[in-house]
C-alpha positions in Angstrom: 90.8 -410.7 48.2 93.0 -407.6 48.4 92.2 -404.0 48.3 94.2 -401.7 46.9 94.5 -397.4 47.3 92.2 -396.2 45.2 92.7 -392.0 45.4 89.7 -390.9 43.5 87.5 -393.8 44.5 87.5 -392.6 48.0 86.2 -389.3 47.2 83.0 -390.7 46.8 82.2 -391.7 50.2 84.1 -390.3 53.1 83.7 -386.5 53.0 80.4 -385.5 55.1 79.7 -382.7 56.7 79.5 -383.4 60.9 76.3 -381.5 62.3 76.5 -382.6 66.1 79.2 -381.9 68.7 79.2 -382.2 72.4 75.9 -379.6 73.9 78.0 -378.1 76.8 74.8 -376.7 79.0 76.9 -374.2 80.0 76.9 -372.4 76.4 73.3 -373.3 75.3 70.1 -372.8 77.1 67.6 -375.9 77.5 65.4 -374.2 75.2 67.8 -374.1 72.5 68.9 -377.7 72.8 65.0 -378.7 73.3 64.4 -377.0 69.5 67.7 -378.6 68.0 66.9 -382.1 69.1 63.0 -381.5 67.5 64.9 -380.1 64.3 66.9 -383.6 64.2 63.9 -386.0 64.4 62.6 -384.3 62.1 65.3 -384.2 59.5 66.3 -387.9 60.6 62.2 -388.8 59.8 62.9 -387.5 56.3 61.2 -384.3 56.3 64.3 -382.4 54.7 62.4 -379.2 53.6 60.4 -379.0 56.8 63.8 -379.7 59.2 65.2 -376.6 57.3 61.9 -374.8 57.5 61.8 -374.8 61.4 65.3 -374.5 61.7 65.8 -371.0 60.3 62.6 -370.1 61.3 64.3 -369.5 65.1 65.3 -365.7 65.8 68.9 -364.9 66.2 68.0 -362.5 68.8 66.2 -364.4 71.0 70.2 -366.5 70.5 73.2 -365.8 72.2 76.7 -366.6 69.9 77.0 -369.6 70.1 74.0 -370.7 69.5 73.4 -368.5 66.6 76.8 -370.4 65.7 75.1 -374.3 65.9 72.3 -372.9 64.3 73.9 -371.7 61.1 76.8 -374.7 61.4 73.4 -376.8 61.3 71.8 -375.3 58.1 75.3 -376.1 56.5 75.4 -378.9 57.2 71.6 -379.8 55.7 72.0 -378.1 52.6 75.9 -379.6 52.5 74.0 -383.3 52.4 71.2 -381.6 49.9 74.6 -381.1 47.1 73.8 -377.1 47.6 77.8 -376.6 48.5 78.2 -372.9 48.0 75.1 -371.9 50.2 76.5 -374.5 52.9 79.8 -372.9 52.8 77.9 -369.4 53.2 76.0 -370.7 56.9 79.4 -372.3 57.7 81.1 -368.9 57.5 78.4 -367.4 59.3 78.7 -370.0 62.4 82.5 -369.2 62.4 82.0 -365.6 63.0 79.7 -366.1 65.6 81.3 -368.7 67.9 83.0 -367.4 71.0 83.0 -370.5 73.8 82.7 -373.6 72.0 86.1 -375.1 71.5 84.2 -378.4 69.9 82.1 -376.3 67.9 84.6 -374.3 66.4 86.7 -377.2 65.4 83.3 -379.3 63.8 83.0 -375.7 61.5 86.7 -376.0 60.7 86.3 -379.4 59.3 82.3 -379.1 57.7 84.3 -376.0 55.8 87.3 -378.6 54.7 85.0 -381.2 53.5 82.5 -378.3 51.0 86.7 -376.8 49.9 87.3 -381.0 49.1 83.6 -381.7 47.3 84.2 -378.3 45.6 88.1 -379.1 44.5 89.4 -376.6 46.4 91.9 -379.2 47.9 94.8 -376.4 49.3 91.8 -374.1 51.0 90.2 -377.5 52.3 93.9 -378.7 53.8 94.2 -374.9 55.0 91.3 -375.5 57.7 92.7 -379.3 58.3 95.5 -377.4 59.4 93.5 -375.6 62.0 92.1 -378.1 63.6 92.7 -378.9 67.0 92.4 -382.8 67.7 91.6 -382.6 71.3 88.4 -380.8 70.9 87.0 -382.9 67.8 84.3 -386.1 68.7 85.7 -389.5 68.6 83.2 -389.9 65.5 84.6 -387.4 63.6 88.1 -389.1 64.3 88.3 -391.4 61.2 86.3 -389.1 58.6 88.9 -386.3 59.9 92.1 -388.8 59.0 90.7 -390.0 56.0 90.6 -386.8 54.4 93.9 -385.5 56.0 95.6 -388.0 54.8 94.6 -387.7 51.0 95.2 -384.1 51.1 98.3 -384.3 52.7 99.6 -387.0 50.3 98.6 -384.9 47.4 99.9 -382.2 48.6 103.3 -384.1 49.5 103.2 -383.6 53.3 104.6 -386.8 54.2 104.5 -386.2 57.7 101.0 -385.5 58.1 99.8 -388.5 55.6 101.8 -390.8 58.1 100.4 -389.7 61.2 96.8 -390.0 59.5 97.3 -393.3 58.2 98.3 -394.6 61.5 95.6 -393.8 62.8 93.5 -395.3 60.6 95.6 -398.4 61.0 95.1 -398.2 64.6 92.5 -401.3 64.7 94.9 -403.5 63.0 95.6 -406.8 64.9 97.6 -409.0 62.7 100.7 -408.9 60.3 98.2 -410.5 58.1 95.7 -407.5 58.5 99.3 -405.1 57.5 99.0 -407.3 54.4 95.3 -406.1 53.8 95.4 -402.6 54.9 94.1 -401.2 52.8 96.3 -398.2 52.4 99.4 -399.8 52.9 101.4 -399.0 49.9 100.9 -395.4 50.4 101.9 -395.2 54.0 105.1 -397.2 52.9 105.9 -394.2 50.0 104.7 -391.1 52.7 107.2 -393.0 55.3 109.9 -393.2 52.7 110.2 -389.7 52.2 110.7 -388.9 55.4 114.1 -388.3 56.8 115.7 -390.7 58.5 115.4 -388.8 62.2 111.3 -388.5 61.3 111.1 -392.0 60.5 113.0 -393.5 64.0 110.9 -390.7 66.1 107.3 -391.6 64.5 108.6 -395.2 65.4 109.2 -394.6 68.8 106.0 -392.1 69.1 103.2 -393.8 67.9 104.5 -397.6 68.7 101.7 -398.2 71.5 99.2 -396.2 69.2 99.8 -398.7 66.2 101.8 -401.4 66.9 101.3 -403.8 64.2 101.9 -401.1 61.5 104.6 -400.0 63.7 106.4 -402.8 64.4 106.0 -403.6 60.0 107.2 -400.0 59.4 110.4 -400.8 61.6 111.7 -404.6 60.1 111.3 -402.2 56.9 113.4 -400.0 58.1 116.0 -402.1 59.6 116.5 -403.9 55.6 116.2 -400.7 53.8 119.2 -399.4 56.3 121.2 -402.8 55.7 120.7 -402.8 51.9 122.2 -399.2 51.7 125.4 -400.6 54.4 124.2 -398.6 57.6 124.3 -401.8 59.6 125.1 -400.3 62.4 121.8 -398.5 62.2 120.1 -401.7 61.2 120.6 -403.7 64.2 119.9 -400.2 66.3 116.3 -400.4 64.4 116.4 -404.5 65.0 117.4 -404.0 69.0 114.7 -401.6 69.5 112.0 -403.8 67.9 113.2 -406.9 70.0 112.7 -405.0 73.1 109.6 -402.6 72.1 107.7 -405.6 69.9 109.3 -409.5 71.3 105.8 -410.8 72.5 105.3 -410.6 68.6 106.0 -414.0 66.8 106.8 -412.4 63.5 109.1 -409.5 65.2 111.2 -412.7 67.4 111.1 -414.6 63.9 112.5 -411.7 61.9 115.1 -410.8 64.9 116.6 -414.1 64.8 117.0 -414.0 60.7 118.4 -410.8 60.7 120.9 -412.0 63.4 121.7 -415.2 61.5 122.1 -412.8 58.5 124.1 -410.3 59.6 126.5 -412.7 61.7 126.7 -414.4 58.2 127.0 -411.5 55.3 130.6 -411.9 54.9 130.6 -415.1 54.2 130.2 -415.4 50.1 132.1 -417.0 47.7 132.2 -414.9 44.5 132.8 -418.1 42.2 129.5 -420.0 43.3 126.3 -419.8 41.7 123.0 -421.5 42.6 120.4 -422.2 39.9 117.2 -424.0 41.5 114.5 -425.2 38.7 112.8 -427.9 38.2 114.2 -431.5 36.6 111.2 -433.9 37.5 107.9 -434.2 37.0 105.7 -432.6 34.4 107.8 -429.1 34.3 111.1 -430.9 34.1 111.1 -430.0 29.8 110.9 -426.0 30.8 113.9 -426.9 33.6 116.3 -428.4 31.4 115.9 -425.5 29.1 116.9 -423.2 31.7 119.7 -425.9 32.6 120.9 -425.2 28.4 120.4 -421.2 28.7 123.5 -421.5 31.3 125.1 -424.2 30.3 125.6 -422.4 27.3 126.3 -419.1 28.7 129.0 -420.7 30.9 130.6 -422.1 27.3 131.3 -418.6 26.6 134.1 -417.7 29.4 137.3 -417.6 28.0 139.9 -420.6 28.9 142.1 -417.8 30.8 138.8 -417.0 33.2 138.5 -419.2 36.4 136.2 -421.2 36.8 133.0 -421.0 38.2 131.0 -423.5 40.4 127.2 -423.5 39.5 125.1 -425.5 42.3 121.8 -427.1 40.4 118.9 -427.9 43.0 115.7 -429.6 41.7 112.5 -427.5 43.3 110.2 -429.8 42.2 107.9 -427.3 40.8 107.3 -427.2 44.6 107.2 -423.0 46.3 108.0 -424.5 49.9 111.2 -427.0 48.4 112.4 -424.1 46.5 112.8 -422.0 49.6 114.6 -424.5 51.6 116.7 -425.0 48.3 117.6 -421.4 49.1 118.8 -421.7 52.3 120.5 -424.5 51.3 122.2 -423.1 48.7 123.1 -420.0 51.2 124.2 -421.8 54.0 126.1 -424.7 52.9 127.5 -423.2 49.3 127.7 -419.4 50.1 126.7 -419.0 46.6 127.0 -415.0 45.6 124.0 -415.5 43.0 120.9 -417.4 43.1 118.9 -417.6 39.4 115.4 -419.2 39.5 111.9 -418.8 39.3 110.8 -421.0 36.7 107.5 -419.8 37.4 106.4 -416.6 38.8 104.6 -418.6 42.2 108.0 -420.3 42.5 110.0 -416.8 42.2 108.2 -415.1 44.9 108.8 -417.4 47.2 112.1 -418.0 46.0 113.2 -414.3 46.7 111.1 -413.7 49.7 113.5 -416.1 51.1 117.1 -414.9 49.2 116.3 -411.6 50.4 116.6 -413.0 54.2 120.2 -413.5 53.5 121.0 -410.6 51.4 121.5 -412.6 48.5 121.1 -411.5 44.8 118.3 -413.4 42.7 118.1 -413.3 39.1 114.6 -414.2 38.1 113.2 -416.0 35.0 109.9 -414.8 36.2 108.1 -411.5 36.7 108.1 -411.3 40.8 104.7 -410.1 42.1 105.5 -408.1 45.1 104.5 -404.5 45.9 107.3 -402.7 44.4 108.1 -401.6 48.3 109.1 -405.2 49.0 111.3 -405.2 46.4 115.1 -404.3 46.0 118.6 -404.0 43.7 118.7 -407.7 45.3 115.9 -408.8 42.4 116.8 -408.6 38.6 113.5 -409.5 36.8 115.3 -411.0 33.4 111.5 -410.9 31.8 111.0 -407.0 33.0 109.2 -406.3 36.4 105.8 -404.3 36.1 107.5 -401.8 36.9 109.9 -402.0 33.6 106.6 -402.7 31.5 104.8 -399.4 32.5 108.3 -397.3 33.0 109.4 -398.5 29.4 105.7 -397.0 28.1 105.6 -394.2 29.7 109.1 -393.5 28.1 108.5 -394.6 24.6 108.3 -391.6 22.5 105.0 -393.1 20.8 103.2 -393.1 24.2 101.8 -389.6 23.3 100.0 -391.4 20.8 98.2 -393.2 23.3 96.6 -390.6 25.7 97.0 -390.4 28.9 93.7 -391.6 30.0 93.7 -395.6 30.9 91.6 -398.1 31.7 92.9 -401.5 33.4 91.1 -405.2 33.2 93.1 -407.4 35.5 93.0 -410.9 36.6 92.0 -411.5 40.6 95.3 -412.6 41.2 99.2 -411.5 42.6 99.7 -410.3 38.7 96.3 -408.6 38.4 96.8 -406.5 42.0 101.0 -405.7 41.2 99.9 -403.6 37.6 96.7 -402.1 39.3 99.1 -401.4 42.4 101.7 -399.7 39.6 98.9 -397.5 37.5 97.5 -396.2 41.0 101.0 -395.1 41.9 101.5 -393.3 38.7 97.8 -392.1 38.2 98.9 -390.0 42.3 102.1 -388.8 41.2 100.2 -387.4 38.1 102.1 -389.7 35.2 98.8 -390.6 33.7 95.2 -390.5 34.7 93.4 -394.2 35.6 89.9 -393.3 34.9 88.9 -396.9 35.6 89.3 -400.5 36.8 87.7 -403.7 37.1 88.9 -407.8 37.9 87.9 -411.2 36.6 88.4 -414.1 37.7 91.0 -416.6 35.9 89.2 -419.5 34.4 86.3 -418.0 33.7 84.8 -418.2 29.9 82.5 -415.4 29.2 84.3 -412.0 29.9 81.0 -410.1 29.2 80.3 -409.0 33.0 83.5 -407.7 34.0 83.5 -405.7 30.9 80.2 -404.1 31.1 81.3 -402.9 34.7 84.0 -401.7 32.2 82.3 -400.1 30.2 80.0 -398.3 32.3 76.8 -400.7 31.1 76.4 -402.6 34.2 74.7 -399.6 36.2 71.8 -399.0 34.2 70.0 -396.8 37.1 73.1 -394.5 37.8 72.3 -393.7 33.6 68.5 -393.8 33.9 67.4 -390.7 32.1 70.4 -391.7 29.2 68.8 -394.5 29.3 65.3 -393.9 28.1 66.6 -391.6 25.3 68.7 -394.6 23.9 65.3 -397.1 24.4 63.5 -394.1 22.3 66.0 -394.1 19.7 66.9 -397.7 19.3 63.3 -398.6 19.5 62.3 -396.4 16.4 64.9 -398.0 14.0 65.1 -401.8 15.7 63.1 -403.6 13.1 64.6 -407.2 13.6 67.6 -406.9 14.8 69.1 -408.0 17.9 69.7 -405.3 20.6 72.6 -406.1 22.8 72.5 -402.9 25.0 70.1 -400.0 25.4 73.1 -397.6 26.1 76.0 -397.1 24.1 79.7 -398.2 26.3 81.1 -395.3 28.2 84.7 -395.6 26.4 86.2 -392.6 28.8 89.9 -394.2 27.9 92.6 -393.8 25.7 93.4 -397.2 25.8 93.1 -400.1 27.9 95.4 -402.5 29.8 95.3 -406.0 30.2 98.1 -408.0 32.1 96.0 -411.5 30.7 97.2 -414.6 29.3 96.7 -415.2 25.0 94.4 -417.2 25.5 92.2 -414.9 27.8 93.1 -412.1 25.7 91.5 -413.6 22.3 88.4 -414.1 23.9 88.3 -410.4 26.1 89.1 -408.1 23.4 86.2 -409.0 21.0 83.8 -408.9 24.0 84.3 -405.2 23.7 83.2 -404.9 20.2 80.5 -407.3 21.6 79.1 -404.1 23.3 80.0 -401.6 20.8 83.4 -400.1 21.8 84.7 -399.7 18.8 88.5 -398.8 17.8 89.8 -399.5 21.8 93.7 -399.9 21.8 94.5 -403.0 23.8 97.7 -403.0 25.4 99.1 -406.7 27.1 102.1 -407.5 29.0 105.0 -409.8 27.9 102.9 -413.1 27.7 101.1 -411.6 24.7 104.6 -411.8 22.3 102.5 -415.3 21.5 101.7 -416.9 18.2 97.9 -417.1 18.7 97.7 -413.3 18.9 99.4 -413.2 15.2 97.2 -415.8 13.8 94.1 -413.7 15.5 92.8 -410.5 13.8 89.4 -409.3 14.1 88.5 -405.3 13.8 87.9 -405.1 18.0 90.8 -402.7 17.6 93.9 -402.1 17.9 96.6 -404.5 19.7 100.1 -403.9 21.1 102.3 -405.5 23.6 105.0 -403.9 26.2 108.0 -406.7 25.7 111.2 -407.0 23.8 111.7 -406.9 20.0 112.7 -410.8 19.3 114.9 -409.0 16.3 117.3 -407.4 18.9 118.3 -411.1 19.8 121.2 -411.5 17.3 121.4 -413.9 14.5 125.0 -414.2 16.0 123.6 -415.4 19.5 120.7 -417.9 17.6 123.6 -419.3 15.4 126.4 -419.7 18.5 123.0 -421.3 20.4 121.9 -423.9 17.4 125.4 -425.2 17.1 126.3 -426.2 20.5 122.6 -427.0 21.5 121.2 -428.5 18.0 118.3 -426.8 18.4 117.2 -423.2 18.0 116.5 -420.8 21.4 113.3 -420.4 22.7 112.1 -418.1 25.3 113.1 -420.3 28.8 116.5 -420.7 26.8 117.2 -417.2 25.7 116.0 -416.3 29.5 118.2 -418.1 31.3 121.2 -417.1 29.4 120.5 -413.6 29.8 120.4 -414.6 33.3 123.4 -416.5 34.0 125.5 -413.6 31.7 124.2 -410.9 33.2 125.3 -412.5 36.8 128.8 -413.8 35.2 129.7 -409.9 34.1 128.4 -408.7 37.5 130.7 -411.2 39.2 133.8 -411.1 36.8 133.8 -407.4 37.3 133.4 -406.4 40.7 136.7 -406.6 43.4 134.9 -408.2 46.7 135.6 -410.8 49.1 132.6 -410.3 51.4 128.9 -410.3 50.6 128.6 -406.5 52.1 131.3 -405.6 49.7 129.3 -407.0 46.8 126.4 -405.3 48.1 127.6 -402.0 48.0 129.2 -402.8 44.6 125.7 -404.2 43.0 124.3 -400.7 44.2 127.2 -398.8 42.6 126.8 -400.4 39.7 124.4 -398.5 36.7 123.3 -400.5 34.1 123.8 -404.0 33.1 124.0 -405.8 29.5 122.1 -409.1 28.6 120.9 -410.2 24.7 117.8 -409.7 24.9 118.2 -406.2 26.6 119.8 -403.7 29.1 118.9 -403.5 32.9 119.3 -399.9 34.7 119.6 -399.0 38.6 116.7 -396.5 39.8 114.9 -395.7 42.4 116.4 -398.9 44.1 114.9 -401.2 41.7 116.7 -402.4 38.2 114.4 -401.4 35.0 114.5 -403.5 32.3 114.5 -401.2 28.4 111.5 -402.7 26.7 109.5 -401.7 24.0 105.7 -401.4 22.5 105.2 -403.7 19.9 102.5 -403.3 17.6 100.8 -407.1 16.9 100.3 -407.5 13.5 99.4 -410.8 10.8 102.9 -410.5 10.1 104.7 -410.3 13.1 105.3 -407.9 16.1 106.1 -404.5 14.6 108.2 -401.9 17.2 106.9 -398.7 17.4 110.2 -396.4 17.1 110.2 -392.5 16.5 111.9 -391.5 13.4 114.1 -388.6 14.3 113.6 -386.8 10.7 109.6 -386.7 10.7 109.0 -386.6 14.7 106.7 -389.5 14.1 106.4 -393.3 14.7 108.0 -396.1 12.3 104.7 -398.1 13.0 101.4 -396.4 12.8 99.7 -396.5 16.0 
């Protein structure tokens, strides 16, 4: 299972104040230490109030400085752990004033004081004394608490630099690229490292290679493709030459050297006339195939008799993830295709671009891709809309006021699930919108009733104990017969809630929650919900929308031009894979290149791109799809638009 960066969950456990550093004799007599020590088996027995008692029971003028100093850093710290912060900070103070020798000392008070400023919200004044700290005189110990809480400050605070050199510590203990994969702060030491400049990022590289050398050696095939996709390739293969000689007893590192070779020995060679489709045309999938097969086929009917030709390579995948990548290379290497449209499915287009991006190759998917949006690139045109165009398209709809800003997600335990918790986390950081909380299921499943109490705040019964026995009291007076489902009413703290589920999941989660009471919740679903058994559903759980595309912006011009060559009216694999195979044809048609790094640095250049069901928009390095909220109604799916005269929705929300 994967774990994500979670900001605001780790606030709950890492900051504690440190109450022991190294006892230099030299600065404390063996009286003094004798009377600590009792004051710590004491405390560590459980006798809080009688630790305390004897502890400030000792004279400060029988003390010299220092000591005075450990005893007050002491007291802090006891009263820090007893959740009396202001009184701690006061006996922290104190010790500061009174140290003189102890370099270990001083630094323990500096961080003790960091941790209160953090508990107490006070993040600049907390990241003030991190400043302060000197590393070489704090306890091995106190290492990983002292990165932890660095590293958070410094990346809310947008100190890159810092946050990197934190995070690689704490990565420090990784063995594997696997491990990479599962660290569990990956994603935001890939955004801190990003916004470094470019001379930061090759000297933490070189620095801190023997210090972290799996993250290292990650961070550096990272930074070898993000220089090739933006045409430094000079500086590519500086990044890839280093990594061969710093990393080559690394299988992965000799693995990726050796692509990157074969790549860049081979980026001229494309033919901007060939196009590869791979889907499948046997077995049980081979209906949804041909149907992509008709999308471009039919596409292709639209070129004029004056435009060339184009030569579209078909390979069967076999609904198969490891045929479709050697379908890629085969498509690469023998036809030099410019374009490669595929992923049927969304397992299939994963590994289908994981595999086109090797070779620089633009991939048009049918599918939503779920990758961390750091692994993806202007190389990957989702034709569906990304997560990333889902939540970037609500976020920009002028009826997302409407919503609130506070949201709850309920995701599946799988790539999909982990890619939109993945997004909100990013946005909830950078202050976009506030996820107040989170909770999986597992796919397959058919009662939704325990994730959603951990949803809904019901699941923790002891953490609400005295809320509890009021709500026993009052349900108890009135019960009569009726059937009590839960004691305590749902902690709804959100303004609405997402769920990146499949219809059929989604009918049976969202009446689960009027199940336990939480009534009016908006519901909010990707793509998949645009769905005919979400219409035909209709309970009063709340209300439902979707993030997707209006099906009336598809043209009764395009569904007429379809039903007369095809016979048949479009359906969604259809109207996808003509999108796909016209949004590639203008791309191709328009640029001037004869090499693959030509069309490269054209594909970047180019802003915005035109399909049926929608337009496509360069940012950030990534294209975002225009989509809209649809409200699911009986009758159909309504768009929520803002009417320019009133300032307020076209659909009530």
């Amino acid at each position: 299972m994967r774990r994500s960066y979670i900001f605001s969950l780790l606030l709950l456990f890492f900051v504690a104040c440190s109450g022991i550093s190294p006892l230099n004799p030299s600065y404390y007599s063996s009286d003094f230490l004798k009377t600590i020590e009792s004051v710590n088996l004491i405390y560590k027995d459980g006798d809080k109030a009688e630790a305390l008692k004897k502890l400030r029971a000792i004279p400060d003028e029988t003390l010299n400085r220092d000591e005075q100093a450990k005893k007050y850093n002491l007291l802090g710290v006891m009263l820090y752990r007893n959740g009396d912060l202001d009184r701690a900070a006061e006996n922290f103070y104190r010790a500061r004033q009174n140290v003189e020798r102890d370099p270990f000392l001083t630094n323990q008070i500096r961080l003790n004081l960091a941790s209160v400023f953090f508990k107490k919200n006070q993040y600049e004044k907390s990241y003030g004394e991190l400043k302060k700290i000197d590393l070489s005189y704090v306890e091995k110990k106190d290492l990983h608490g002292f990165h932890k809480l660095n590293f958070t400050l410094a990346n809310q605070m947008g100190d890159s630099k810092p946050a990197v050199k934190s995070l690689l510590y704490l990565g420090k203990d990784v063995k594997s690229f696997s491990d990479v994969e599962n660290f569990a702060y990956k994603e935001v030491l890939i955004d801190n490292f990003k916004k470094m400049s470019d001379s930061e990022r090759v000297y933490f590289l070189d620095e801190k290679a023997s210090d972290s050398p799996f993250l290292i050696a990650y961070l550096g095939r990272m930074e070898a493709m993000s220089r090739l996709y933006k045409g430094d390739r000079t500086g590519a293969e500086d990044v890839v030459d280093w990594l061969d000689k710093k990393f080559n007893h690394l299988e992965e590192i000799n693995t990726f050297v050796t692509d990157f070779k074969f790549r860049v020995d081979n980026f001229s060679k494309v033919n901007p006339k060939s196009i590869g489709l791979i889907t499948s045309l046997s077995g049980k999938t081979s209906k949804w195939g041909k149907k992509a097969l008709m999308g471009v086929n039919t596409a292709l009917s639209r070129l004029s008799k004056k435009e060339e030709l184009y030569k579209i390579y078909v390979k069967d995948n076999q609904n198969n993830p490891y045929l479709s990548r050697s379908k890629v290379r085969e498509l690469v290497e023998k036809h030099n295709v410019a374009v490669i449209i595929g992923g049927l499915f969304p397992n299939l287009a994963k590994e289908e671009y994981l595999e086109a991006r090797k070779y620089g190759v633009l991939y048009v998917s049918l599918s939503q891709v779920y990758l961390p949006r750091s692994e993806k690139s202007h190389l990957l045109i989702e034709i569906p809309g990304s997560v990333e165009s889902q939540i970037n398209s609500m976020l920009k709809n002028p009826s997302f006021d409407q919503f609130g800003k506070k949201v709850a997600v309920l995701y599946p335990d799988k790539d999909e699930g982990y890619s939109y918790l993945n997004e909100f986390w990013k946005l909830h950081n950078a202050g976009k919108l506030e996820l107040v909380n989170s909770n999986q299921y597992e796919r397959g499943i058919k009662d939704y009733r325990e994730p959603i109490k951990k949803l809904l705040g019901l699941k923790f019964p002891r953490e609400r104990r005295e809320e509890l026995l009021v709500w026993k009291e009052i349900k108890n007076i009135g019960k009569g017969s009726a059937r009590i489902i839960n004691y305590l009413p749902p902690v709804v703290d959100f303004d609405w809630v997402f769920i990146p589920s499949l219809p059929s999941e989604a009918i049976q989660i969202i009446p689960t929650f009027d199940y336990f009471d939480a009534k009016g919740v908006k519901f909010v679903g990707g793509p998949p919900w645009i769905n005919s058994s979400l219409l035909k559903y209709n309970d009063s759980s709340g209300k439902r929308y979707v993030i997707g595309n209006d099906t009336k912006a598809v043209s009764e011009e395009f569904i007429k031009m379809y039903r007369d060559m095809n016979k048949t009216l479009p359906h969604l694999v259809d109207t996808l894979s003509y999108d796909a195979m016209k949004v590639s044809l203008d791309l191709l048609k328009k640029g001037n290149f004869s090499s693959r790094e030509e069309f490269d640095s054209y594909l970047r250049e180019t802003g915005s791109l035109r399909g049926v069901t929608s337009e496509w928009n360069l940012a950030e390095g990534l294209w975002f799809k225009e989509m809209d909220i649809l409200k699911i109604q009986r009758d159909g799916f309504k768009k929520l638009v803002k009417d320019p005269n009133t300032e307020k929705t076209g659909e009530t929300i």
